[in-house]
C-alpha positions in Angstrom: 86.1 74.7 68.3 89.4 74.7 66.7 92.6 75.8 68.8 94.4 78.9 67.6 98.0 80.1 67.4 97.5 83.4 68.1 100.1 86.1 68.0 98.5 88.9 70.2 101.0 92.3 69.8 100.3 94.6 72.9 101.3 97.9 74.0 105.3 98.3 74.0 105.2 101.4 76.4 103.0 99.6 79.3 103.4 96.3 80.4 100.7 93.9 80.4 100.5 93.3 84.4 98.6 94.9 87.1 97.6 97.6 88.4 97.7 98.6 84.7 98.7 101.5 83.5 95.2 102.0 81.3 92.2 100.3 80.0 93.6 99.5 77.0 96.2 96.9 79.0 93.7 95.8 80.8 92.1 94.6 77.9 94.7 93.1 76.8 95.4 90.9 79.7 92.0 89.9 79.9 91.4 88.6 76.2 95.0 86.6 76.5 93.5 84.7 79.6 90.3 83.8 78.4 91.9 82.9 75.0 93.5 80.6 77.1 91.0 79.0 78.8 89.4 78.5 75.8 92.2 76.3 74.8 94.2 78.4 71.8 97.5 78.6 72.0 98.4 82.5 72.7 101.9 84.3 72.3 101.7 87.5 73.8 104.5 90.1 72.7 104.5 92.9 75.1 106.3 95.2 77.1 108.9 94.1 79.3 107.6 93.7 82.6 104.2 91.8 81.2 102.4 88.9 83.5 104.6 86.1 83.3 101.3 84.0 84.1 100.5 84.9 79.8 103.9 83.7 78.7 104.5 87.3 77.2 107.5 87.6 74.8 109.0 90.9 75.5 108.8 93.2 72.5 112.6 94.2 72.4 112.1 97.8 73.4 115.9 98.8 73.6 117.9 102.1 72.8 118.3 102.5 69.1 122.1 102.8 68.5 122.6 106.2 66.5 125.2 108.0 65.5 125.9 111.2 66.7 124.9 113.0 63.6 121.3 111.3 63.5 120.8 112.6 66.7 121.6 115.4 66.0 119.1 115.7 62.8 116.2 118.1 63.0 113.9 115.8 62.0 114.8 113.2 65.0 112.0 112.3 67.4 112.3 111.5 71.3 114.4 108.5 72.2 111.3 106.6 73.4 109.3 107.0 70.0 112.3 105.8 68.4 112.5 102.6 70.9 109.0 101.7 69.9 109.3 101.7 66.4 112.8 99.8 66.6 111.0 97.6 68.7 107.6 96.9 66.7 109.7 96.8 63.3 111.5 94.0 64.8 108.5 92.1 65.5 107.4 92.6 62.0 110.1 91.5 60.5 110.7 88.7 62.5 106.8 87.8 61.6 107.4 88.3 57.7 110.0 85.4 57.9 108.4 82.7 59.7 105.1 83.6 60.8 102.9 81.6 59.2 104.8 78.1 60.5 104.3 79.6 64.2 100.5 81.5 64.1 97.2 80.9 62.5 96.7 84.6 62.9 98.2 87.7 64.5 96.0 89.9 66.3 97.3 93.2 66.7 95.7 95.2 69.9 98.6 97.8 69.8 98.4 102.1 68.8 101.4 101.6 66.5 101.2 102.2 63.0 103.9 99.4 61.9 101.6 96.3 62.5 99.1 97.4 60.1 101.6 99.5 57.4 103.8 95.8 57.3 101.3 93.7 57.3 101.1 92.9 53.6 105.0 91.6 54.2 103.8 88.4 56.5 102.1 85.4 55.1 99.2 84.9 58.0 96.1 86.6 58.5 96.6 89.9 60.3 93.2 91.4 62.5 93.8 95.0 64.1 91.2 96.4 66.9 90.9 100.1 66.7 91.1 101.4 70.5 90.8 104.9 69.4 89.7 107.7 67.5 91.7 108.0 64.0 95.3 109.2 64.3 97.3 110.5 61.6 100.1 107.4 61.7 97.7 104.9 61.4 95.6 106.4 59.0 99.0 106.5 56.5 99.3 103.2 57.8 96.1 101.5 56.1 96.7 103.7 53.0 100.1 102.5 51.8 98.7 99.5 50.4 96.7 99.4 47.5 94.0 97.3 49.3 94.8 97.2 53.0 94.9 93.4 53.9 94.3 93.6 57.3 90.7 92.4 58.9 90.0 95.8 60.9 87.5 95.4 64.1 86.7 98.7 66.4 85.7 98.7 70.6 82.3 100.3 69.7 79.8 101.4 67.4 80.7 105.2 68.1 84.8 103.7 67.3 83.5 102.3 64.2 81.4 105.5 62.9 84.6 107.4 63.4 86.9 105.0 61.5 84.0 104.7 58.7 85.4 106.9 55.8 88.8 105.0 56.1 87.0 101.5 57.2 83.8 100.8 55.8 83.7 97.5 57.1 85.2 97.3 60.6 83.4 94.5 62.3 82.4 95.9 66.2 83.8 94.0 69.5 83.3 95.3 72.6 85.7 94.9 75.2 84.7 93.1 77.8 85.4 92.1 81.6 85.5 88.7 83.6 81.7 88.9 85.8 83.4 85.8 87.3 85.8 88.4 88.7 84.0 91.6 89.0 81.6 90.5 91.6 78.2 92.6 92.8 78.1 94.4 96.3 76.1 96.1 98.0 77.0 99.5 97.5 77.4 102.1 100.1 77.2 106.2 101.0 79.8 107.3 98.5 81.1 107.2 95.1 84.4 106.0 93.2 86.0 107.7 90.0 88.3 105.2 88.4 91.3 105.7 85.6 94.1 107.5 84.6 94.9 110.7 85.7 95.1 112.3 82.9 93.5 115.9 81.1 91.0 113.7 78.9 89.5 111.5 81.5 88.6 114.5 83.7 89.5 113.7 86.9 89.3 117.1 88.3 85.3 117.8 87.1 84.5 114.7 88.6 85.6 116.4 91.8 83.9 119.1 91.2 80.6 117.7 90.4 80.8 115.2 93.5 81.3 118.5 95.7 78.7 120.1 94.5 76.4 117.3 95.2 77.6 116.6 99.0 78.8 113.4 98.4 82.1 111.8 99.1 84.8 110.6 96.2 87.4 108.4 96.2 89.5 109.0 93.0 92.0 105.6 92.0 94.3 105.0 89.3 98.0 106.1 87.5 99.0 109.9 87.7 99.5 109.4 84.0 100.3 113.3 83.5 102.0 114.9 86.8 102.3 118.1 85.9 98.0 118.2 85.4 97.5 116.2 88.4 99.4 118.9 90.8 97.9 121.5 89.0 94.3 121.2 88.4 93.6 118.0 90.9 95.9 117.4 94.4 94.5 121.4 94.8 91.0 119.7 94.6 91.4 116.7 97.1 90.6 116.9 100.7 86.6 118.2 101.8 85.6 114.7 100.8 87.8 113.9 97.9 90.4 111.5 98.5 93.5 109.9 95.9 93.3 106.7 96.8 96.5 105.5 94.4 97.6 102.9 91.5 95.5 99.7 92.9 95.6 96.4 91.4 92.2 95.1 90.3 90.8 92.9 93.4 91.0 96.5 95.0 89.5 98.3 92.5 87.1 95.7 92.7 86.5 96.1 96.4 86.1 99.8 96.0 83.8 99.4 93.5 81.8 97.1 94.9 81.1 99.4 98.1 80.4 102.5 95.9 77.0 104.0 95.6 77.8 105.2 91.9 80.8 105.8 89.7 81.6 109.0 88.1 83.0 108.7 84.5 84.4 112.1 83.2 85.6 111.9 80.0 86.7 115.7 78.6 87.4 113.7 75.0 85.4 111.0 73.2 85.7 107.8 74.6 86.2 105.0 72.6 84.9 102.6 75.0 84.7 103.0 78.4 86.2 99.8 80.7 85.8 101.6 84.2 82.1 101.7 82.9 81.6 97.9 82.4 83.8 97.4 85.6 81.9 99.2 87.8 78.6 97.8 86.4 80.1 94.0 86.7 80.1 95.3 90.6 76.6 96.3 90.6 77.3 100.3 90.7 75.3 102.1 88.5 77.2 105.0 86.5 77.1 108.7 86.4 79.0 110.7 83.6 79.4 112.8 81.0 77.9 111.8 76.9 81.0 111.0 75.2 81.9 108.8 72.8 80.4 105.2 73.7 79.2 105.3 77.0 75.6 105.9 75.5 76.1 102.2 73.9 76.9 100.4 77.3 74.5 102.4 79.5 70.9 102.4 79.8 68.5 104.2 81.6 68.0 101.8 84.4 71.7 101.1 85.4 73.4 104.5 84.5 72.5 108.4 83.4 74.7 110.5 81.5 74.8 114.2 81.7 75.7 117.1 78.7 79.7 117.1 78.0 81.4 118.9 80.2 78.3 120.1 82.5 80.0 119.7 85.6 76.7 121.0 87.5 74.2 119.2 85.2 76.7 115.4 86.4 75.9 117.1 89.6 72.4 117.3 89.8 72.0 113.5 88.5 74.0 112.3 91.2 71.5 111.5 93.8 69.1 110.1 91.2 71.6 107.5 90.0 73.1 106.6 93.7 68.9 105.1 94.0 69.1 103.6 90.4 68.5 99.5 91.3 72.2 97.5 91.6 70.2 94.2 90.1 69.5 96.3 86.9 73.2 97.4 86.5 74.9 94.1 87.1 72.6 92.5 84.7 73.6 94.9 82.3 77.1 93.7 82.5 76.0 90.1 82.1 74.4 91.0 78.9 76.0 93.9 77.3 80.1 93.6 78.9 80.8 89.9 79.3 84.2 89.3 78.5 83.5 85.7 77.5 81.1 87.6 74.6 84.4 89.5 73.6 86.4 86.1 73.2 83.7 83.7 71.8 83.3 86.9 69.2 87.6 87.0 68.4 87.8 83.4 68.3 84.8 83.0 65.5 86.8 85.8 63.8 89.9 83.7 64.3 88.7 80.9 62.3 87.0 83.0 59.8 89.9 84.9 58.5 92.6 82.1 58.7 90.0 79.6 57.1 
């Protein structure tokens, strides 16, 4: 195996440190360290904040100086969308002058559009993972270009499907997380919803459904949206629900790992689905809603999946899953969600593309 200069551009709203702020970070963290321990060399440009442990070079997310008549423009968007793109065209930039004498590729695990729309400008190989369903930016983005140069991979074959018309030829990685970390237990009496707090992950049916089955819920993760949690979710908690907060992931870990089941909610179509291999790493099976890719990770021995949106439905598979066999669901993770899988598959693709 060859060792890699890899430039890996992150998220310049969250940092890449714990308890993170979304799956997507998580990620993030996980592929620089086992990059690492593979022995490539990894720059990781990030949010300030990041894990100094990676040697992240913060993205320089700063206040755009205007003038008082661009702020003043109709057209002008909020401050923060303006620090991100000040901050990832810097980073481009500074790649299209020198970085091909500092990286053998760049590896671009970030939403932003700029990455991909510059990426003709630099003089190294450029690989993008698509963590989402298509948005409008990006999809301009890999259109300016007469032939996109970028090597496009997607988090699923659902992520793929959806990217199709635009990219025929995204090559599918899943992410994946550290079994040497997410350890098995032995379950216990009630179950664990994990995530952001947000509309789309569906905190509140989870709730709902967990309720109506007479089993107890712990809920853990970001209030992402505060306006939707105090609305449609702190009305919810109590009877058996509890917020347990924003916990790093050895107490995730611990909560998963003396869960009877997770609940995964999802009110949009999930691109991948991390909680889900988290929780099966720990040897809890999985209870949720069909969206997106959770049908790709699950299987019918370590996790059942009920209609979208059928809160009574998630209900009524709840008992069923809570006796599935914990051997069958870590096993899954073994095979399906290693995250060593994830980086032996990015480093082959490494060498491929800067070859």
């Amino acid at each position: 195996m060859t060792a890699m200069r890899v430039a890996l551009i992150a998220s310049a709203r969250h940092p890449i440190s714990e308890p993170f702020a979304g799956g997507l970070e998580a990620h993030t963290w996980g592929l620089a360290h086992a990059l690492v321990k593979r022995g490539h060399h990894v720059e990781l440009f990030a949010a300030p904040g990041s894990d100094p442990a990676l040697g992240a070079r913060e993205l320089p997310v700063r206040k755009v100086r205007l003038s008082a008549a661009a702020r003043a423009d109709a057209s002008m968007p909020s401050a923060r969308w303006m620090e991100e793109h000040h901050a990832y065209l810097m980073l481009m930039l500074e790649l299209a002058r020198d970085g091909e004498r500092r990286f053998d590729v760049v590896h671009n695990n970030s939403l932003h559009h700029l990455p991909v729309a510059m990426a003709s400008t630099l003089r190294v190989p450029v690989i993008t993972t698509l963590h989402t369903p298509p948005t409008p930016w990006l999809e301009s983005a890999i259109q300016t270009p007469d032939a996109c140069p970028v090597a496009f991979t997607a988090v699923s074959a659902f992520t793929a499907s959806a990217w199709q018309p635009l990219v025929p030829a995204a090559r599918v990685v899943r992410n994946g997380v550290d079994t040497d970390f997410w350890q098995p237990g032995p379950g216990g009496d009630g179950l664990l919803w994990s995530g952001r707090l947000v509309p789309e992950k569906g905190p509140h049916l989870a709730i709902r459904a967990a309720r109506a089955a007479g089993v107890p819920l712990r809920l853990a993760g970001p209030v992402s949206d505060r306006a939707y949690f105090d609305a449609e979710v702190a009305p919810l908690l109590g009877d058996g629900a509890e917020y347990v907060g924003h916990i790093d992931r050895r107490g995730l870990a611990a909560l998963l790992r003396e869960s009877a089941a997770a609940l995964v909610t999802p009110s949009w179509d999930e691109p991948y689905g991390l909680v889900v291999a988290e929780a099966l790493a720990c040897a809890t099976p999985v209870c949720g809603f069909d969206r997106g890719a959770l049908a790709e990770i699950l299987t019918p021995e370590c996790g059942l999946l009920a209609p979208p949106g059928d809160v009574q439905a998630l209900a009524d598979l709840i008992p069923r899953v809570m006796r599935l066999d914990r051997r069958a669901a870590r096993a899954r993770a073994e095979e399906f969600c290693a995250l060593d899988r994830t980086a032996d598959a990015y480093t082959a693709l490494y060498e491929e593309v800067s070859g």
